[in-house]
C-alpha positions in Angstrom: -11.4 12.0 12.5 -8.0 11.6 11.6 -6.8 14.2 13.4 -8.4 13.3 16.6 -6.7 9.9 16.5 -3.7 11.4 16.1 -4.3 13.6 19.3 -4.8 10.3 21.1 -2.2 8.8 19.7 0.2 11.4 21.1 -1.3 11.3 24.4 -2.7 7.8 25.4 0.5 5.8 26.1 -1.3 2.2 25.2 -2.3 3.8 21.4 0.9 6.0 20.7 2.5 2.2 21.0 0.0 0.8 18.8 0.7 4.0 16.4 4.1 3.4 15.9 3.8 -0.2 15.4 1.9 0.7 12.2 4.2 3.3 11.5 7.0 0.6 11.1 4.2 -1.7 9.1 4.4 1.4 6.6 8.5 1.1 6.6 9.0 -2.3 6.1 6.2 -3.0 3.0 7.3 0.2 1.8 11.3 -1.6 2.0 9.8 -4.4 0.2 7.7 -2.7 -2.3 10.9 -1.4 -3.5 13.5 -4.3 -3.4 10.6 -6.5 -4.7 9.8 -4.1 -7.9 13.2 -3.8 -8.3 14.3 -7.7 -8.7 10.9 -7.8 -10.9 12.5 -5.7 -13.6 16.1 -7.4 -13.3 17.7 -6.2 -10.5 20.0 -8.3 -9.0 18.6 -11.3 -7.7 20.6 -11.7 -4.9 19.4 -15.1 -2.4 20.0 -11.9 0.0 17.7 -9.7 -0.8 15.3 -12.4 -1.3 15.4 -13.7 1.9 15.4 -10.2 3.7 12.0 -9.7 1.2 10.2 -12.8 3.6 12.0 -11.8 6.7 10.6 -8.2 6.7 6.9 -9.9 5.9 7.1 -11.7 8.8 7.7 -8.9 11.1 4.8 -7.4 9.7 2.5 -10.3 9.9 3.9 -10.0 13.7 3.4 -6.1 13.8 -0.3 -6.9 12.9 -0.8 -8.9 15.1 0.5 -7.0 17.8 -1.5 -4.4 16.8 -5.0 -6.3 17.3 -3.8 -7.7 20.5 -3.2 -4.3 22.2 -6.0 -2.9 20.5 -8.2 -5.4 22.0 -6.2 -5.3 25.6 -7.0 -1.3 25.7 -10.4 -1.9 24.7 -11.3 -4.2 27.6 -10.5 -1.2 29.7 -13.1 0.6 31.3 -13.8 4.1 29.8 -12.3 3.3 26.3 -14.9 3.4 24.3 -14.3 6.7 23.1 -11.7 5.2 21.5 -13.6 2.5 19.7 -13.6 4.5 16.6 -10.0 5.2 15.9 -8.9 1.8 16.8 -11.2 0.7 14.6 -9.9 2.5 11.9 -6.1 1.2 12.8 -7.3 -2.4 12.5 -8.4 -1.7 8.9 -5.3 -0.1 8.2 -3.3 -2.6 9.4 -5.0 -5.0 7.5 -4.4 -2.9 4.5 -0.8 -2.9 5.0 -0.2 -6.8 5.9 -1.6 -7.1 2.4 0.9 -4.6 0.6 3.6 -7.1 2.2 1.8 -10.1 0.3 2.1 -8.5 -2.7 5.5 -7.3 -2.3 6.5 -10.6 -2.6 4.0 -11.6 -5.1 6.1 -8.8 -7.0 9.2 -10.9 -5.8 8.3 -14.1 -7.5 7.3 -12.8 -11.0 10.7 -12.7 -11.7 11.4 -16.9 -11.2 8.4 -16.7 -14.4 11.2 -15.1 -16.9 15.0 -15.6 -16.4 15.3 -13.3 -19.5 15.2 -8.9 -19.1 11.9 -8.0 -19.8 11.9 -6.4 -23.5 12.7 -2.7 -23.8 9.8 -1.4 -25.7 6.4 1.0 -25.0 4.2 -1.6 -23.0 7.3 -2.3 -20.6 7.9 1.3 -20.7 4.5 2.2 -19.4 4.6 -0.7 -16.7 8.0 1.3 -15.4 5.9 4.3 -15.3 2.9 2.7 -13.8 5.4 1.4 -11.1 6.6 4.7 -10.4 3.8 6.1 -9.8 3.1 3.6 -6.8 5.8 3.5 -5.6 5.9 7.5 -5.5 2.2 7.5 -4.1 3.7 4.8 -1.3 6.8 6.9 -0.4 4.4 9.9 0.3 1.4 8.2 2.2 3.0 7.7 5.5 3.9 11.9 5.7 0.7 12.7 4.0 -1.2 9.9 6.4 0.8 11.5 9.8 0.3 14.9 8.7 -3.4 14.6 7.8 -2.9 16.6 4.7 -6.0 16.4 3.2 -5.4 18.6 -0.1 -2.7 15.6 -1.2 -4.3 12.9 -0.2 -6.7 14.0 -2.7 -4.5 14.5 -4.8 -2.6 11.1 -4.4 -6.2 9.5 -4.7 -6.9 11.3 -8.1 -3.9 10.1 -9.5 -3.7 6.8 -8.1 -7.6 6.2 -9.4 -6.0 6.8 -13.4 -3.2 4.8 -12.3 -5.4 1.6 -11.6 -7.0 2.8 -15.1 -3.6 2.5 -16.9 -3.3 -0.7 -15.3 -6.6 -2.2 -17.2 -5.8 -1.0 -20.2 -2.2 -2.2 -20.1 -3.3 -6.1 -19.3 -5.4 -5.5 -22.9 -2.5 -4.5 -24.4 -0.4 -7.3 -22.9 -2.9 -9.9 -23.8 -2.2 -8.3 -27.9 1.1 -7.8 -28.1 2.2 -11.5 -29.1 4.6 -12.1 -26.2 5.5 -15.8 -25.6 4.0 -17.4 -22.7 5.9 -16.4 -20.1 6.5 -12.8 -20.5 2.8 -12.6 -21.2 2.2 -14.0 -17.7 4.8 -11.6 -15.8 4.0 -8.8 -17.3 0.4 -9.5 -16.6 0.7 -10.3 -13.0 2.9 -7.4 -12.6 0.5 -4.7 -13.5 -1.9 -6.6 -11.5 0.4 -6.9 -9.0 1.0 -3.1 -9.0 -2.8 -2.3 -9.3 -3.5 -4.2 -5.9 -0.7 -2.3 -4.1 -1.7 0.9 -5.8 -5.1 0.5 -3.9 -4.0 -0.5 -0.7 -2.1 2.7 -0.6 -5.3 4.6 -1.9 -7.4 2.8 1.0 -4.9 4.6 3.5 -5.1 7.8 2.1 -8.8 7.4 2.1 -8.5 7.4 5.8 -7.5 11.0 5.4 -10.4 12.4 3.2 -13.3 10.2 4.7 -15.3 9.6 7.3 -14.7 5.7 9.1 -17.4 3.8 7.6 -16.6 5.2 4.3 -12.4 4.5 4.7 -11.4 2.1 0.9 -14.6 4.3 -0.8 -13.5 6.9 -2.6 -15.1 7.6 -6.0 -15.2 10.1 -7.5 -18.9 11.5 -6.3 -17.7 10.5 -2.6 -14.6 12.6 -2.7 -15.2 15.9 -0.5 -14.2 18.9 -2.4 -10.5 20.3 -1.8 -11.2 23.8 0.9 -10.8 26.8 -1.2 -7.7 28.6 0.0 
């Protein structure tokens, strides 16, 4: 299915506009993903990069919007209903991204909890890698997403399924490690924080592997096999 929209999108004027308005949604949440994680774990601070943090989510919260109101404009068209799939699928995943911007800053304001660096031992240590491995899985949805690479979206899935794992077992290991009040609270909101954005980037790769009604489903009995090369 993914391919086909992508065959429209290339060739229906109305949709390749609606296309790359979710193509910049991807940019800019990705932008703050980044910047945001980054302040969380003591980067600098900067009223700057702050503000350009709540700038960027509103030109997504426009981007979405813009995005439903073509979608519906082309609808109303005779002879689109062919289309009613795909653009169905784009206002799920445009959903899916106008969340990854709330969470970005979510991310952003852990940091006002704890004016101190987080400490530099095993449970921060896996956070850091936990946040890696988002952010990684983010940098390579939108190329995985445009190329409909099926193979490593699976793959992306996989991994970020045990990387919402680490993050349960993490918040148990926060909740024991006899932090004061409010490192216990950002680290916890963090991982959290990291688990939600983790699978909003899985519910766009699961546009990849599965069928519409089953797009933000994918366990591990619902995965389709990887072809055999």
């Amino acid at each position: 299915m993914l391919r086909a929209l992508f065959g429209i999108l290339r060739t229906h004027d109305p949709l390749q506009a609606i296309g790359e308005s979710f193509g910049r949604m991807l940019q800019l949440t990705l932008e703050m993903t980044l910047s945001a994680g980054d302040i969380a774990f003591g980067g600098d601070p900067i009223p700057a990069r702050r503000t350009r943090i709540y700038e960027l989510d509103v030109e997504v919260n426009q981007l979405e919007r813009l995005i439903r109101k073509r979608i519906v404009a082309h609808l109303s068209i005779p002879g689109s209903r062919v289309d009613v799939p795909y653009c169905l699928l784009l206002m799920s995943l445009a959903k899916d991204v106008e969340r990854l911007g709330d969470y970005a800053k979510n991310l952003l304001e852990v940091a006002d909890i704890r004016n101190a660096p987080l400490p530099d031992d095993e449970v921060v240590g896996e956070l850091r890698e936990i946040r890696r491995s988002v952010e990684v899985a983010f940098q390579a949805a939108s190329d995985i997403f445009h190329a409909s690479d099926r193979e490593q979206a699976m793959q992306m899935i996989r991994q970020g399924r045990d990387n919402a794992h680490r993050c349960d077992v993490l918040i148990t290991r926060v909740g024991r490690a006899g932090y004061d009040g409010e490192t216990t609270t950002a680290l916890v909101l963090a991982t959290r924080y990291y688990k939600r954005i983790g699978g909003h980037v899985l519910n766009i790769l699961s546009s990849v592997v599965m069928p519409l009604h089953k797009v933000d489903y994918y366990d591990e009995d619902e995965l389709p096999e990887t072809p055999s090369q």
